[in-house]
N, C-alpha and C positions, 0 to 999 in steps of 0.2 A: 616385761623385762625380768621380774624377781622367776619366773618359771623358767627362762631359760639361762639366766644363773645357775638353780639351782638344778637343770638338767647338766650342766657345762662341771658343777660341782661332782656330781655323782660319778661321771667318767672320768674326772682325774682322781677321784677316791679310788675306781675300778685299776686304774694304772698304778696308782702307788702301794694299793692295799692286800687284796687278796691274790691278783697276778703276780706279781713282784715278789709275795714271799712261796707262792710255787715254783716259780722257775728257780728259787733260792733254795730252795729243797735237796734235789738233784746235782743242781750244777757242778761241785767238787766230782763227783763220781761219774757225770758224764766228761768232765775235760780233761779226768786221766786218763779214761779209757782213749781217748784219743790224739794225747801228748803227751803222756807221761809211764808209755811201758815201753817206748825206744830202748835200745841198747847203745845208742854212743855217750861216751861221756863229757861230760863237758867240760869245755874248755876255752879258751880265748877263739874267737873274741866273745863265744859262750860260756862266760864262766859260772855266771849264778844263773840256777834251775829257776825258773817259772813256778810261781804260785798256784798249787792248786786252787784257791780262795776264787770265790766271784768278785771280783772288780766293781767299785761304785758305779750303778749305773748313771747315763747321761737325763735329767730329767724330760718327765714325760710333753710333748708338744699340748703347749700350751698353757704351761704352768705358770703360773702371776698374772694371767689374762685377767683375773678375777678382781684385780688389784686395778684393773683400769677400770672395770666397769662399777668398782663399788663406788659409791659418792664420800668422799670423805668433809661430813659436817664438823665445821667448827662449832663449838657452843654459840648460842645467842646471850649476851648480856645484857640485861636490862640497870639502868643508872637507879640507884636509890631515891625515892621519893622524898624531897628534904626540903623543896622550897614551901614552910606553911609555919606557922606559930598560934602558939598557944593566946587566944584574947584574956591576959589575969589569969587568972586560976579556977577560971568558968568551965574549962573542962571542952567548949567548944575554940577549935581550931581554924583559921582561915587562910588558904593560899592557892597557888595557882593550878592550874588543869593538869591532873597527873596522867599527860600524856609526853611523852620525851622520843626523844632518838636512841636506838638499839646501835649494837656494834656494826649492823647493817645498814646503818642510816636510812633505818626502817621507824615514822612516829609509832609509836605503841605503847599502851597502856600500862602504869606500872604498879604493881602486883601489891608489891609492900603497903600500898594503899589501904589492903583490905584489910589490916589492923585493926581499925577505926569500926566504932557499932554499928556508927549513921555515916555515907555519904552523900552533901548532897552537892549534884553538878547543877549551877544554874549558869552556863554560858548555851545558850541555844547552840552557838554554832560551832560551836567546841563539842557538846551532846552526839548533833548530827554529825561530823567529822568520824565519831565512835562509834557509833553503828553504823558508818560504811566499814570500818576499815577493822574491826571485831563485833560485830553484831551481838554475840555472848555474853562478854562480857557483863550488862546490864541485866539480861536478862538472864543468868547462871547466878547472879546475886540481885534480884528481885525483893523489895522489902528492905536491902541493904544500903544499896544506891540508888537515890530519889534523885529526881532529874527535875529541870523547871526551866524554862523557855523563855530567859528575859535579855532583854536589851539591852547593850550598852551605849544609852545613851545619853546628855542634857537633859530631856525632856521625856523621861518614861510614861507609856500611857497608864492611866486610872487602872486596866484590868492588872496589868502588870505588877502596879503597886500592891494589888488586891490579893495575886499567888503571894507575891515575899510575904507579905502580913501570913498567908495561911502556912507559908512553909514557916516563918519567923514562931508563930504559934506551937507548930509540931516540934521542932528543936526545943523549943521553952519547954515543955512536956517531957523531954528526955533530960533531965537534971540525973547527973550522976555518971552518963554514959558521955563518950570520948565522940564527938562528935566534927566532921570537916566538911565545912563549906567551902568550895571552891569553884571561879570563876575561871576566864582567862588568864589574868595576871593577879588575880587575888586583890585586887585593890578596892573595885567600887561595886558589884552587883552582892559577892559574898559578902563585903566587907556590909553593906547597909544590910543583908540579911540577919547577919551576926549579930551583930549591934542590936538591933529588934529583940530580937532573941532575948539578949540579954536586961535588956531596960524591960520586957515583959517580966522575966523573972523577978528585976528588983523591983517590980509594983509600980513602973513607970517615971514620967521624968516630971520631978518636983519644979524644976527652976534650970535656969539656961545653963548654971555651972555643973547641973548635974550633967547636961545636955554635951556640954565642954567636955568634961570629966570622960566621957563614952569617945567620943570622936578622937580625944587626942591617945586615950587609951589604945585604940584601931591604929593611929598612926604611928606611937611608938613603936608598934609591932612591925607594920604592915610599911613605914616608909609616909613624908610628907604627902608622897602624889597620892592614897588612901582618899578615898570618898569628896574625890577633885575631878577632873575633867579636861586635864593638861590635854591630851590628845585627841582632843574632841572640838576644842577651841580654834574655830573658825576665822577669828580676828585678822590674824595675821598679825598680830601686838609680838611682843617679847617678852614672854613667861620665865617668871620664877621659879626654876623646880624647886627649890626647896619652898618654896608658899604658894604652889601651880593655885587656879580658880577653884573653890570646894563646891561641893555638887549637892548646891542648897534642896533642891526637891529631895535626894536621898537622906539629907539630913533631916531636913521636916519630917521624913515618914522615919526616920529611927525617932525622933521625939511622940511624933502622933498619929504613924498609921497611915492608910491609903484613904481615911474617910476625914482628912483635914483637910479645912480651904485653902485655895490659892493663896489666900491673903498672907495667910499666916507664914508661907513662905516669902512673900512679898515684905513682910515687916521682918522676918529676919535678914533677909539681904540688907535691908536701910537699918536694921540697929548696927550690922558689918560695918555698911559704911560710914556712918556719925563712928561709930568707933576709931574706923582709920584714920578718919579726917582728923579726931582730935588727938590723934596718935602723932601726926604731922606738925602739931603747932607745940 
């Protein structure tokens, strides 16, 4: 198509350009010679002589054709990247998949992201989603955007906890750089990587208020439903959103890592519950 544009191009160049001003050359001097050495004079209802001048000509066929076949693109716009916040003043960031809707109502990746030193995507199916639909993008920033393949779910398996610990490690490591982890909605896969991150830097977690202190930190930022399990809960009961179920395995492993026992999340559930209970009386 663009060859024969541009053949369709050159023959109305040929029309309007170097023919047009030949025949403009001559033409006074040929249409006196043959209208304007009469001997009558003029008069009514011939009263004004005729122009020796060449007359505007009619444009050449197929002028604007060019105007149908061009494609006229509108810009594409992409929404600014803004759902994420700062955890403190840790310098690491947590929030949702920067992928969004274009003026196109096309999802696609959003750019202003690459700000940031370190990304990392751990929503698996958010990840895969991105390599159908820009394959490039991860791999044009390689080194930049770390990926990790974990699940949102209740009950994560052992290997899983095993990556966040190694990614939670690599973040710890980058102190000083501007760092974004980001899940699906930011709530519960980023949010327990972050959280690690940060309890490694500060030499671990002393005592359960410190434990406190990180969790409700996550949720002032990040919204009650943070490192909960509201739409994951099977029951059929009538949830709280502003105090949805918290997603005690993620919490255990932002205190202890992926190498603590079940128990230990097991006794935090029941210090939960003697808590509420005498919350009640």
């Amino acid at each position: 198509m663009d060859k024969i544009l541009q053949n369709w191009n050159n023959f109305l160049n040929e029309q309007t350009e170097p023919y047009q001003k030949k025949m403009k050359a001559g033409h006074s001097r040929k249409k006196k010679r043959v209208i304007g050495h009469g001997g009558q004079k003029a008069g009514p209802p011939y009263s004004i002589k005729p122009s020796m001048e060449r007359s505007k000509s009619a444009p050449p066929m197929g002028e604007g054709i060019l105007d149908f076949f061009k494609k006229k693109e509108e810009p594409i716009t992409i929404p600014p990247y803004t759902d994420y916040n700062e955890i403190g003043n840790t310098g690491i960031y947590v929030g949702r998949f920067p992928m969004a809707k274009d003026s196109k109502e096309n999802r696609v990746f959003q750019p202003d992201v690459l700000k940031f030193d370190k990304i990392y995507l751990v929503a698996g199916e958010e990840v895969d989603f991105l390599n159908v639909r820009q394959p490039n993008v991860i791999k044009e920033n390689e080194g930049k955007i770390i990926t990790g393949n974990f699940d949102d779910t209740a009950t994560p398996k052992l290997n899983q906890l095993q990556e966040m610990e190694t990614m939670a490690q690599d973040i710890e490591k980058a102190e000083g750089q501007k760092i974004l982890v980001a899940c699906s909605a930011g709530k519960n896969r980023s949010s327990a990587v972050a959280a690690r991150a940060i309890v490694l830097r500060e030499g671990g977690i002393k005592s359960d208020q410190d434990l406190d202190n990180v969790v409700n930190m996550i949720r002032s930022t990040r919204g009650p439903s943070a490192l909960a399990y509201t739409h994951m809960h099977k029951t059929g009961a009538t949830i709280d959103k502003n105090k949805p179920p918290q997603h005690d395995v993620f919490i255990n492993f932002i205190k202890n890592g992926p190498s603590a026992p079940l128990e230990e999340a097991l006794r935090r559930v029941i210090r939960r519950l003697i808590r509420e209970q005498h919350g009640r009386k």
